[in-house]
C-alpha positions as CSV (number, residue, x, y, z in Angstrom):
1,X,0.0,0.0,0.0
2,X,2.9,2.4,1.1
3,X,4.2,1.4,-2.7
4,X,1.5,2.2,-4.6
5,X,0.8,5.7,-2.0
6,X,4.0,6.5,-3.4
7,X,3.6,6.0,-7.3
8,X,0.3,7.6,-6.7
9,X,1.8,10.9,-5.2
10,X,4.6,10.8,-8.0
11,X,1.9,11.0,-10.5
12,X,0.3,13.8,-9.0
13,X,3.7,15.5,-8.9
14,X,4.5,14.8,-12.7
15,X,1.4,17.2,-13.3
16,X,2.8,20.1,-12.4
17,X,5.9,21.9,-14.4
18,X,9.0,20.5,-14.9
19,X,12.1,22.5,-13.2
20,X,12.6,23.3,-17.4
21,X,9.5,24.6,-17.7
22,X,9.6,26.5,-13.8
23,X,13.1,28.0,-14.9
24,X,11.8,29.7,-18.0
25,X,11.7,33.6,-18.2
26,X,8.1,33.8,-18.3
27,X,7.7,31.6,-15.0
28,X,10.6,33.3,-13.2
29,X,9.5,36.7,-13.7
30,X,5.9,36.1,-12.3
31,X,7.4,34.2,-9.4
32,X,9.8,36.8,-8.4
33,X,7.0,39.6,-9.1
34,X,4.5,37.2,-6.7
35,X,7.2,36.6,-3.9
36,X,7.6,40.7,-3.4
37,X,4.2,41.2,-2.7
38,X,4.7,41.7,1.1
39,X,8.4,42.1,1.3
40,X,10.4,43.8,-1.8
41,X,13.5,42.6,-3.0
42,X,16.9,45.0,-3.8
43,X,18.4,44.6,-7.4
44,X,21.0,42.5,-6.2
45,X,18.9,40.1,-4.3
46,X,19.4,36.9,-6.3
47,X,23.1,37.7,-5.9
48,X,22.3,37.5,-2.5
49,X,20.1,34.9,-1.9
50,X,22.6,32.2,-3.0
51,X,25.6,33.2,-0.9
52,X,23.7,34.9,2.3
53,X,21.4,33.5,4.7
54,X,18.0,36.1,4.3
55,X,16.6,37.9,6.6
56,X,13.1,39.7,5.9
57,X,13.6,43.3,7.9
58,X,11.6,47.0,7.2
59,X,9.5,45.7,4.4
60,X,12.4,44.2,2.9
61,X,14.5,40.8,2.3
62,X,17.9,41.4,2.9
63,X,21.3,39.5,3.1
64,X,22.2,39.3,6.5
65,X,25.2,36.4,7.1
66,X,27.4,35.0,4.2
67,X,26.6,31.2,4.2
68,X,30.5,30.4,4.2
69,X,32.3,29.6,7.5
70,X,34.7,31.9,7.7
71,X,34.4,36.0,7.4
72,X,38.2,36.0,6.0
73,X,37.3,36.8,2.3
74,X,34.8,39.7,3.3
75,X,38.0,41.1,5.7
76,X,40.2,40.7,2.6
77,X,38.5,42.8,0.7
78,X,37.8,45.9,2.9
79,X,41.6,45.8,3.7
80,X,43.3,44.9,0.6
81,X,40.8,45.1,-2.5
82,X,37.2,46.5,-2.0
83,X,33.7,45.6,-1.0
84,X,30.5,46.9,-2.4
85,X,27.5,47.1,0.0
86,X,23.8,47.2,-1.5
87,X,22.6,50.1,0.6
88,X,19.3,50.4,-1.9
89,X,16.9,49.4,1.3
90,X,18.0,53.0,3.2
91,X,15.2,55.6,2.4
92,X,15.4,58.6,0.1
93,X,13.0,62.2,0.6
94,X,13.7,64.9,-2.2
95,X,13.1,68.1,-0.9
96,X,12.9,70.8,-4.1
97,X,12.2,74.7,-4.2
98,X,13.8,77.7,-3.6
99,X,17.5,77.1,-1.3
100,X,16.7,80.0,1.1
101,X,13.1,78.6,2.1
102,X,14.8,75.1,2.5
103,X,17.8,75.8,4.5
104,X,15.0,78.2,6.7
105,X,13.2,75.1,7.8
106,X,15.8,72.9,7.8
107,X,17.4,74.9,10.6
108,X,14.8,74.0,13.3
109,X,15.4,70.6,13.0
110,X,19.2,70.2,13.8
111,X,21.5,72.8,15.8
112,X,25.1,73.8,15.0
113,X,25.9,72.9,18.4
114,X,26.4,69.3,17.4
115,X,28.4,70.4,14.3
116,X,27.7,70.0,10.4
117,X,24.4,71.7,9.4
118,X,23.0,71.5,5.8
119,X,24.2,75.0,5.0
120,X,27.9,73.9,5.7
121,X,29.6,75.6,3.0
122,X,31.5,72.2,1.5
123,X,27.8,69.9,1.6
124,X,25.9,73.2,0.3
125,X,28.3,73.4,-3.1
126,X,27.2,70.0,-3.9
127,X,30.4,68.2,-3.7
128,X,30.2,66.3,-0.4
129,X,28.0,64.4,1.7
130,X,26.8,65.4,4.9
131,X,25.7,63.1,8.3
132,X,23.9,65.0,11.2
133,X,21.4,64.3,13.8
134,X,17.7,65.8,12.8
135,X,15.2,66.8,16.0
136,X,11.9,67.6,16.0
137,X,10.9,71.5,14.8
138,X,12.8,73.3,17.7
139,X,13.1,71.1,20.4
140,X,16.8,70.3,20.3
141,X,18.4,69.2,22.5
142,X,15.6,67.0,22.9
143,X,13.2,64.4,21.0
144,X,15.9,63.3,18.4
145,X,14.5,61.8,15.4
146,X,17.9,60.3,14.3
147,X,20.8,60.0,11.9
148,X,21.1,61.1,8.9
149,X,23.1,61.7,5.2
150,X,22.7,64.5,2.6
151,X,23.6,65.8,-0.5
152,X,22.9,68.7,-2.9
153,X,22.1,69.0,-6.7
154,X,25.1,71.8,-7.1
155,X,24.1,74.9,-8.5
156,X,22.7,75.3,-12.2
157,X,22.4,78.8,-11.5
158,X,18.8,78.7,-10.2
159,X,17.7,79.5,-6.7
160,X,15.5,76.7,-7.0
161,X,18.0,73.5,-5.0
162,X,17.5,69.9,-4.9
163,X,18.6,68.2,-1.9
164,X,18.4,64.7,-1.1
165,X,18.1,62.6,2.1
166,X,19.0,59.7,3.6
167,X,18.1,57.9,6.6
168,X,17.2,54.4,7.8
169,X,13.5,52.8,7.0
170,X,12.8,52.4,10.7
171,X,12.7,56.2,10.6
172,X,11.6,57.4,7.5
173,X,7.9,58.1,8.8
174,X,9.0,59.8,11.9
175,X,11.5,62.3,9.6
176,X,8.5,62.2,6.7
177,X,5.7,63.8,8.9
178,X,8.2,65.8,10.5
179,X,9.9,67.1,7.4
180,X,5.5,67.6,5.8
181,X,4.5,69.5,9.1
182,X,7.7,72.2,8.9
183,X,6.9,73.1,5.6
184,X,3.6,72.8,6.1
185,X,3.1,70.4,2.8
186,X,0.0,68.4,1.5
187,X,-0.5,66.0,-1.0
188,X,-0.9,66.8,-4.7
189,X,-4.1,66.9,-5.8
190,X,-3.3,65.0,-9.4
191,X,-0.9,62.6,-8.5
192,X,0.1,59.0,-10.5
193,X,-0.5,55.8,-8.5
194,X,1.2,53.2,-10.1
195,X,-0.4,49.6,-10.5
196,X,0.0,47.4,-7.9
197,X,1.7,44.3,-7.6
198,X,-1.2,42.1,-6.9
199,X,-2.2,42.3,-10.2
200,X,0.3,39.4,-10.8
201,X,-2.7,37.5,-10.6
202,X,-3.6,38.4,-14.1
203,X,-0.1,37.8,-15.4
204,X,-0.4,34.1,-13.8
205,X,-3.6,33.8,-16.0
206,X,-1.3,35.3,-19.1
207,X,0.8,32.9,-17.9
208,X,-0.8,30.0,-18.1
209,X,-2.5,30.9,-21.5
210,X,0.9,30.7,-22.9
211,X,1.8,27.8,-21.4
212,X,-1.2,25.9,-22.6
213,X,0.1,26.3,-26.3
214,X,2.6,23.5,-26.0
215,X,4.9,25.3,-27.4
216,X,7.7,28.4,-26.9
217,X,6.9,31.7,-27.9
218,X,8.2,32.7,-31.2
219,X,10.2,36.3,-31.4
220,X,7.7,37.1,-34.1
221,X,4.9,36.3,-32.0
222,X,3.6,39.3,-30.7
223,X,0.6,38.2,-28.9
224,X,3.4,36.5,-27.2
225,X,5.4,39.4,-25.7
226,X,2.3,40.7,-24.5
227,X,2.1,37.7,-22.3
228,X,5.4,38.1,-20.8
229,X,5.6,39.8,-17.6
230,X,8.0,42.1,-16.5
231,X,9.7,42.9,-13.3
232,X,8.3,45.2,-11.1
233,X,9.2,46.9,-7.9
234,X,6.2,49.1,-7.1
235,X,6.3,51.6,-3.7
236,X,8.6,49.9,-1.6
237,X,9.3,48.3,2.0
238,X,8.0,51.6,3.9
239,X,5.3,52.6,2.0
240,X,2.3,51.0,0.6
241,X,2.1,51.3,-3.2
242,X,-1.5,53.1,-3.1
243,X,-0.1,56.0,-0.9
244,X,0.8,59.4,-2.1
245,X,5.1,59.9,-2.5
246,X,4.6,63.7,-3.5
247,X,3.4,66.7,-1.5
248,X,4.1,70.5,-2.0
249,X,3.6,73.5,0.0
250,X,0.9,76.6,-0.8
251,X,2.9,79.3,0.2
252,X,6.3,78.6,-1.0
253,X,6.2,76.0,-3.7
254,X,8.7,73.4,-1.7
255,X,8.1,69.8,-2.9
256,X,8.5,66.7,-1.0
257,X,9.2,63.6,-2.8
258,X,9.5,59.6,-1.7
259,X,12.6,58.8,-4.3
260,X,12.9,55.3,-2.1
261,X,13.7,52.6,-4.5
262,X,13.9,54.9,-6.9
263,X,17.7,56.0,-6.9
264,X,19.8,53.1,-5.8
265,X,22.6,53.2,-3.8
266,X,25.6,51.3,-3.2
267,X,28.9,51.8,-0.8
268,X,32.8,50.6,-1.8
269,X,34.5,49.9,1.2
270,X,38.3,49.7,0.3
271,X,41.6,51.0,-0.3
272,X,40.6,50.1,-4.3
273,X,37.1,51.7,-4.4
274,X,38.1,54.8,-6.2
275,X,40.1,52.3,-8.7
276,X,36.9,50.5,-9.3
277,X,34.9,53.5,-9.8
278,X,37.2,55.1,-12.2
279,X,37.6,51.5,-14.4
280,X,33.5,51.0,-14.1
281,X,32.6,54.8,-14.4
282,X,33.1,56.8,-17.8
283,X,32.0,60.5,-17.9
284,X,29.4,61.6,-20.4
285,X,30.7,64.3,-23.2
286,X,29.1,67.4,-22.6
287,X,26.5,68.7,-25.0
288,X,25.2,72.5,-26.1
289,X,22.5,72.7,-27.9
């Protein structure tokens, strides 16, 4: 009986796609986009996944341990070569509009008694990063919201600045509702939503209408590539994809805007990282029109 319980559950199994069939592009890319519905995956996370032990943290699945023994080869690299980290997870708010407005706000949520500022001359030129602590709206030295790392656009010759932050997802809604009540932004009243991922379930159904041809898709086939899905990364581990990412103020224009997972972001750890970058990095020409 256990014999023929077992050549019955093999035949059940044989039903269902081959590892051929599960490793095609069209199945992979449906898979992955089905697996990220409830925690989102960085560019690199297949990378990942087969040399680190996951961890699913802030919305996110992230490497967390190397799967090998020993932590030698990572130590080599920061000391002799270099190491890339896949920061991508760390949260990004855009803050655009005219520089004095911003850095007029942006003073009542960090002091100069603990050092850098945004207006420090170097970070406010565009060429360096910044790191400072932010507080809430005039109450340092207490109710710290926590660390974080800037940069500005440079100039263009416009008063109007970009400036971009970083910070950690654990505190991206803290800083968010903080940084929307100092400058007294709201959300934009025509904004674009973008589709969410559950509707992976129609893909499947694309899906399986390919599959049930018996055959591949053609390139000339173009009902085909209509069929295929593609990858998507909608919204991100901190925010849910139907929520607004955009809000401005009235009075003076500023603009507030969740870049997360939009502008990745990666650290070289190393006396060869500015080897690497210069070998992988090649500067555009510059064109006048």
């Amino acid at each position: 009986k256990q014999a023929e319980k077992a050549v019955h559950q093999k035949k059940e199994q044989s039903k269902t796609k081959c590892r051929k069939a599960r490793r095609r592009h069209i199945n992979l890319v449906t898979e992955f986009n089905r697996r990220q519905r409830k925690n989102i995956w960085l560019e690199t996370h297949i990378w990942h996944a087969k040399r680190f032990h996951m961890v699913k943290k802030w919305g996110y699945c992230l490497g967390d341990s190397p799967t090998e023994k020993s932590y030698r080869a990572c130590y080599r690299a920061m000391t002799k070569h270099c190491l890339l980290q896949d920061l991508s997870y760390y949260c990004c708010l855009e803050l655009t509009g005219k520089e004095n407005e911003l850095l007029k706000q942006l003073a009542r949520i960090c002091s100069i008694d603990t050092g850098l500022t945004f207006e420090e001359a170097c970070c406010l030129s565009g060429r360096f990063e910044g790191s400072l602590n932010l507080y809430r709206a005039d109450r340092y030295p207490e109710d710290m919201l926590g660390p974080v790392t800037f940069i500005w656009k440079p100039r263009d010759g416009s008063e109007n600045r970009q400036l971009w932050i970083w910070m950690h997802p654990a505190l991206k809604q803290d800083m968010l509702r903080e940084l929307k009540a100092v400058f007294q932004c709201s959300e934009l009243e025509e904004i674009y939503i973008p589709e969410p991922i559950t509707t992976t379930i129609q893909e499947e159904k694309q899906m399986d209408v390919v599959l049930s041809l018996g055959k591949k898709r053609k390139k000339d086939d173009k009902e085909g590539e209509k069929a295929v899905p593609v990858k998507k990364i909608i919204g991100d581990g901190t925010r849910d994809p139907f929520q607004s990412y955009s809000w401005i103020s009235q009075s003076t224009g500023i603009v507030i805007s969740d870049r997360t997972m939009e502008i990745l972001r990666y650290r070289l750890i190393g006396p060869l990282s500015h080897s690497v970058l210069t070998e992988t990095l090649k500067a555009a020409s510059l064109q006048t029109v």
